[in-house]
C-alpha positions in Angstrom: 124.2 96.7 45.6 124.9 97.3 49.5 122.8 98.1 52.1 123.0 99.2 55.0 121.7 96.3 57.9 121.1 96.5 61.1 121.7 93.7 63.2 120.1 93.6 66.3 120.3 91.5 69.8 119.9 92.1 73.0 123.1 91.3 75.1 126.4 89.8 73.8 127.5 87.4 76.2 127.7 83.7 76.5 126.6 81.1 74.1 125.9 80.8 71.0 123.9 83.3 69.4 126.3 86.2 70.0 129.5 84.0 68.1 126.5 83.7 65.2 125.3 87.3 64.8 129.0 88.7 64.7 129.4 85.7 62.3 126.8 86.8 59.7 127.4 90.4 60.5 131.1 89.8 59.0 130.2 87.8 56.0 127.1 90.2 55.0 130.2 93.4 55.7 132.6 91.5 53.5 129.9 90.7 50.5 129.6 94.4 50.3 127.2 95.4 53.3 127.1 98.2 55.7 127.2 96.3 58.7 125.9 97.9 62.0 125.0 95.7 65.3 123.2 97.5 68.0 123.3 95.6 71.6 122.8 96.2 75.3 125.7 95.0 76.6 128.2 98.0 78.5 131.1 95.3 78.4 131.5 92.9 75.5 133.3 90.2 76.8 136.8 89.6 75.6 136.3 85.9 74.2 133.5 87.3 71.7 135.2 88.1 68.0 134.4 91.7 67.0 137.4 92.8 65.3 136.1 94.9 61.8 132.6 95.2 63.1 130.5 98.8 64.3 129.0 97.7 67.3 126.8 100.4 68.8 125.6 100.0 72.7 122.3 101.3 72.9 122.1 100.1 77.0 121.6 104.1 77.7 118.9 105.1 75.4 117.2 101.5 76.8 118.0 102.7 80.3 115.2 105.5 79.6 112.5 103.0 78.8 111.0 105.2 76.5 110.4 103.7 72.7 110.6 107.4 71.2 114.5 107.8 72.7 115.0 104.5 70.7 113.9 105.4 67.4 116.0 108.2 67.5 119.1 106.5 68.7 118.4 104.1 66.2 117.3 106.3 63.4 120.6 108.2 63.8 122.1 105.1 62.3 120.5 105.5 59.1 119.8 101.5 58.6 118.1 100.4 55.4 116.9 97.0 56.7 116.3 95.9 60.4 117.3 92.4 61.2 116.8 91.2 64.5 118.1 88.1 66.4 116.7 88.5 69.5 115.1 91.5 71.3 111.8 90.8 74.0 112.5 94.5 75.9 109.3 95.9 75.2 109.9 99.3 74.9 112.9 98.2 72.7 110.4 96.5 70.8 107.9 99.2 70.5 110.6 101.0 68.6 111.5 98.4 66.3 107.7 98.2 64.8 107.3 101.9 65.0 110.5 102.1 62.5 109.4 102.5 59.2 112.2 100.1 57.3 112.1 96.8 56.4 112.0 93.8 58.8 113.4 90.5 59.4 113.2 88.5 62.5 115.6 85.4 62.9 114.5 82.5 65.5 117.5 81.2 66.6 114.9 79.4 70.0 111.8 80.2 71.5 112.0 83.4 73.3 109.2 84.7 71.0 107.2 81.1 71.0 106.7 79.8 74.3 106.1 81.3 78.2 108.9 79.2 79.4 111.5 80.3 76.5 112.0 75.9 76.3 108.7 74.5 75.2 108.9 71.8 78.2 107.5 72.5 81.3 108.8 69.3 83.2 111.9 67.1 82.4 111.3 64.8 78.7 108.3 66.9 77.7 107.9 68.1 74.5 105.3 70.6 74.2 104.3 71.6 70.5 101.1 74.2 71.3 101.1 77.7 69.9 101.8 80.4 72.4 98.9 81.8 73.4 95.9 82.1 75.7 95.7 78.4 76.5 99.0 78.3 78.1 97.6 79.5 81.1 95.8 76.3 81.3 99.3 74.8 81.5 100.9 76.6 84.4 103.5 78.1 82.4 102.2 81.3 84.0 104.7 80.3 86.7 108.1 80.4 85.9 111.7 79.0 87.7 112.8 80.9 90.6 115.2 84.1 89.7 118.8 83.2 91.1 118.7 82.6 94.9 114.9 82.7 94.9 112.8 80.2 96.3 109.5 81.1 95.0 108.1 80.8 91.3 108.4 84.0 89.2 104.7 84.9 87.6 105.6 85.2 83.9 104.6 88.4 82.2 101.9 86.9 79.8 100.3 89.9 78.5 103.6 90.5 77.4 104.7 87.9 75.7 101.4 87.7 73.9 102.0 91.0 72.7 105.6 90.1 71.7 104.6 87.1 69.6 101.7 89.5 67.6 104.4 92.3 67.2 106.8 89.4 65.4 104.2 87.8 63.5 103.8 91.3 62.2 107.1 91.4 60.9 108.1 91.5 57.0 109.9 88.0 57.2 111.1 85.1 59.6 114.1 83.2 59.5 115.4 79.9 61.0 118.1 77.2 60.6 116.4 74.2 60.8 113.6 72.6 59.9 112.4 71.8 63.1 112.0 75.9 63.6 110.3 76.0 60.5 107.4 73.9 61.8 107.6 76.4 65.0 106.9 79.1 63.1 104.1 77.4 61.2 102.6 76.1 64.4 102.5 79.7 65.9 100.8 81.3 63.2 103.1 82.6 60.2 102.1 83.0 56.9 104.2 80.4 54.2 105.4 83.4 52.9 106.7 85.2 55.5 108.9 81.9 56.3 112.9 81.4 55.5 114.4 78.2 55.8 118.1 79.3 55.1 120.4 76.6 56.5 122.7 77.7 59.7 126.3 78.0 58.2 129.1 78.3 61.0 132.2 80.4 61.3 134.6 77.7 60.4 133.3 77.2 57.1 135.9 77.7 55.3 137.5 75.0 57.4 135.1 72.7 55.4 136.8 73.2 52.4 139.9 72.6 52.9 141.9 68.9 51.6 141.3 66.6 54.5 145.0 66.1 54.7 145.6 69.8 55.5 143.8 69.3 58.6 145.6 68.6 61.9 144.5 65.7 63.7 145.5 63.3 66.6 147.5 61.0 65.5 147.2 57.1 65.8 143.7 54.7 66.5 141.2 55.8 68.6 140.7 53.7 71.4 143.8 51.3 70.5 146.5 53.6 70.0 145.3 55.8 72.5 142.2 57.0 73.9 138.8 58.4 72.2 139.2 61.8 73.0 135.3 63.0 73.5 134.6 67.1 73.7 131.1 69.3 74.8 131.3 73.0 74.5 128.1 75.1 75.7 126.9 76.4 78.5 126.7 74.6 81.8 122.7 74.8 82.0 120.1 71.9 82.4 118.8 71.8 79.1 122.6 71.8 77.1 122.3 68.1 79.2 125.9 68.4 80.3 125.5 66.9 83.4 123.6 64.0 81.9 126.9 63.7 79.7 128.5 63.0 82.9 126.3 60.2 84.2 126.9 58.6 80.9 130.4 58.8 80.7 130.1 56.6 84.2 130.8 53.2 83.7 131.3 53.5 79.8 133.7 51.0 78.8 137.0 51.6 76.5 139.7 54.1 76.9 138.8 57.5 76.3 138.8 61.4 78.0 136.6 64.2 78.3 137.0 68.0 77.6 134.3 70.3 78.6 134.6 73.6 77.2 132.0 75.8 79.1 131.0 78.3 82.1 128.0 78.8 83.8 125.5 78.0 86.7 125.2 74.2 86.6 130.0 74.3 86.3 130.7 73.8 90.0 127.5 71.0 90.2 129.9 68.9 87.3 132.7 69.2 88.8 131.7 67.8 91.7 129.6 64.9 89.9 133.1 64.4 88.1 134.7 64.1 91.1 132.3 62.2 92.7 131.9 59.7 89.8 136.1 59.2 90.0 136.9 60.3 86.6 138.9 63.4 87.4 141.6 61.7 85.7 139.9 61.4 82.2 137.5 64.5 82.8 138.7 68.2 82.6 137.0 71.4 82.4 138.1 74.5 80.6 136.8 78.2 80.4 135.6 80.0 77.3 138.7 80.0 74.5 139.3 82.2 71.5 138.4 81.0 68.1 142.1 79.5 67.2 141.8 77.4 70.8 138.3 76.0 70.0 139.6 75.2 66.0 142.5 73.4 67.3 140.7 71.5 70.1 138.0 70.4 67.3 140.8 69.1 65.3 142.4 67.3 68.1 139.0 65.8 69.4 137.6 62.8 68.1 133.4 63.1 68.8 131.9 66.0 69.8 129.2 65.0 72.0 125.9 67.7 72.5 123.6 66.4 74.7 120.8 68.9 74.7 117.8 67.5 76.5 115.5 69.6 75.3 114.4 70.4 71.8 117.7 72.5 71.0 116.4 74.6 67.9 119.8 74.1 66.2 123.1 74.4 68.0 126.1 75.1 65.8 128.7 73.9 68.0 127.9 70.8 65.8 128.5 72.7 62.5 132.0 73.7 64.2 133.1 70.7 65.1 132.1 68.8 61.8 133.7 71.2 60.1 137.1 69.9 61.2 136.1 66.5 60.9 134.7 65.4 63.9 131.4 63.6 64.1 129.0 64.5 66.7 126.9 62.1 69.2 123.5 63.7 69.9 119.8 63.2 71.5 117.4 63.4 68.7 115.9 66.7 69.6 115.0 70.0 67.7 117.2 71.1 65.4 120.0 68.7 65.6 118.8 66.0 63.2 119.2 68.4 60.7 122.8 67.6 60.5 123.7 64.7 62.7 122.6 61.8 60.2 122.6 58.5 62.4 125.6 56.1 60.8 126.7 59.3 58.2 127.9 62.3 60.2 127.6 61.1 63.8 125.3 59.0 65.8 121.9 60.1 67.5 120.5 58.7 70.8 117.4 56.1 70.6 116.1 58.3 73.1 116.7 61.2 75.7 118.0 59.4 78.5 121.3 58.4 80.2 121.2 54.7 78.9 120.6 55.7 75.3 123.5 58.7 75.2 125.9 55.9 76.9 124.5 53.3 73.8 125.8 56.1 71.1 129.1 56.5 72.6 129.6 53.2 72.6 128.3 52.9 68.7 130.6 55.7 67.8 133.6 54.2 69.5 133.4 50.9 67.9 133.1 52.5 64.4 136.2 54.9 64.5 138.0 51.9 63.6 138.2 54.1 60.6 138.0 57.6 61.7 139.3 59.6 58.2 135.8 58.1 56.6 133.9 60.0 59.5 136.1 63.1 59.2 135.4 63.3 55.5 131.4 62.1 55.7 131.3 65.4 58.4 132.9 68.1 56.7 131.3 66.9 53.1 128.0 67.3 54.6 129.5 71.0 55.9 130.2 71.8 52.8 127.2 70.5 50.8 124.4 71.5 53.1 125.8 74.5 55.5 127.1 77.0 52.8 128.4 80.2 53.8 127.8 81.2 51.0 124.4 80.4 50.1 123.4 81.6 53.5 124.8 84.9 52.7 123.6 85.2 49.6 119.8 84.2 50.6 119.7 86.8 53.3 120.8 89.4 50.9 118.2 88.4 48.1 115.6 88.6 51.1 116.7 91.9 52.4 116.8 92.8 48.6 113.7 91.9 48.2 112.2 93.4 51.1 113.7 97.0 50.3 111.9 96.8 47.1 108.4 96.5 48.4 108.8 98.5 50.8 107.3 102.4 50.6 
């Protein structure tokens, strides 16, 4: 039977989380769904897929600030279940918990969990406290400067506290990865408000295809030509990209670098690029639509995601083993879920710019036989990473949820 979900985030913009909620919201709409994702975002940008979909911009009735002109707008809509991926506006909020439907939060990072939004408050720390009071203890009162500030922001604790009870009062919670599970856990939910319902990606069915239907390079790489490494993600501090960079210095072989990406830290790797001499192997492109990326997955031979922080569990990993191509990672968050050392791709010893350089130089010596790796990736797609499965658990939970509820 269909219902009708609403899906529900913020702002769709960069990164991943907006490609994943138009994802889901266009498998659940062709299982037999009526689909409807609210946002804040005037201008949808171009690169973002949302052929098919009802997208409604709810930026004016959240211009008001008041939760009552919320419920209404979204009332109007008529949703049977409320699913939401990301929303910390608090009079957006407000509305959501006044609504009387069903509701599911998905955890896609730590927004919801942590002061800071990264649970690290310096460089290499890993913090694994549950939000709350004794953050303050902490300093993570005190956050990084807005753009072209000098001075700390003052985080709005009282807030976020009230954020994290509001969630925690929700029907169900959802993540990707185990990692996230134990987040939730740590921060107070009930076992049987948890979901662990594996991250599926929107190349899936890419995963099922005959390996030889795949395009790939052709010829050895690094004899018949060079390794041809790829990132895509945001140019930010913690996506580690200019880390990449210092590890690519001095790493022996033949090989070149795509970096698919866009944002504050861009102009900061192009000039380490430069500086470091390798603008002849290193090249930087801008956002591309889905058939660009699936063709430059194809014709890449590791996908390298160097998230220095506890990454709750990228899928740009998903993507890119879908097509075959094994990923070189930090062991952090959510990414050991899927990057098995010596099976699908090669992890870091540690976080640091030694250890990434020791993987890439581990995967480049074993793609000696490079049709093994593609299989071993997109077999472990296919197995673990269902489309399917994903689809069909979130419609048993939303299923389930309508039929307890008054």
């Amino acid at each position: 039977m269909g219902m009708k979900v609403m899906m529900l985030v913020e702002s769709l913009t960069l990164g991943g989380l907006p490609n994943h909620v138009l994802t889901v919201s266009r498998a659940l709409q062709d299982a037999g769904d009526d689909m409807v994702l609210v946002h804040a975002t005037p201008v949808v940008p171009d690169h973002l897929e949302t052929h098919g979909l009802t997208l409604v911009d709810l930026s004016g009735p959240l211009a008001s600030g008041h939760a009552d002109v919320l419920v209404d707008a979204m009332q109007a809509l008529q949703p049977d279940v409320l699913h939401v991926h990301l929303c910390s506006h608090p009079a957006w909020l407000e509305a959501i918990t006044r609504m009387p439907q069903p509701k599911v939060r998905s955890f896609h990072d730590y927004t919801s969990m942590c002061l800071r939004m990264g649970r690290r408050r310096y460089p290499g720390d890993r913090c694994h406290r549950p939000l709350g009071a004794s953050c303050l203890m902490f300093g993570c009162w005190l956050g990084a400067p807005e753009q072209g500030e000098l001075l700390p922001r003052l985080i709005p604790v009282r807030q976020k506290l009230a954020e994290a009870r509001q969630y925690r009062d929700f029907d169900a919670a959802v993540v990707g990865s185990q990692h996230m599970l134990r987040m939730l856990k740590v921060n107070g939910y009930q076992d049987t408000q948890c979901h662990l319902i594996p991250y599926f990606n929107r190349f899936d069915a890419t995963a099922r295809v005959d390996d030889a239907a795949l395009p790939h390079r052709p010829g050895r790489p690094g004899s018949d030509r060079p390794v041809e490494m790829l990132f895509t993600g945001q140019a930010i501090a913690g996506k580690g990209l200019l880390v990449l960079l210092d590890a690519l210095r001095d790493l022996p072989g033949t090989w070149r670098f795509t970096a698919v990406t866009a944002g504050p830290q861009l102009n900061l790797a192009r000039d380490k690029a430069a500086q470091l001499t390798m603008t002849d192997r290193v090249r930087f492109l801008d956002w591309l639509p889905q058939s660009q990326l699936a063709e430059l997955y194809s014709q890449s031979d590791l996908l390298v995601v160097p998230s220095v922080w506890d990454d709750p569990g990228p899928l740009v990993g998903l993507e890119a083993m879908s097509h075959g191509t094994p990923v070189v990672a930090f062991p952090v968050g959510g990414l050991t879920d899927y990057v098995r050392n010596g099976q699908t791709g090669w992890l870091a010893e540690q976080v640091s710019v030694t250890a990434l350089q020791g993987a890439l130089m581990r995967a480049m010596a074993d793609l000696t036989e490079p049709e093994r790796w593609r299989h071993r990736a997109r077999q472990h797609v296919a197995k673990h990473h269902s489309k399917h499965v994903h689809i069909d658990s979130l419609r048993r939970l939303h299923q389930q949820l309508l039929e307890v509820t008054p």
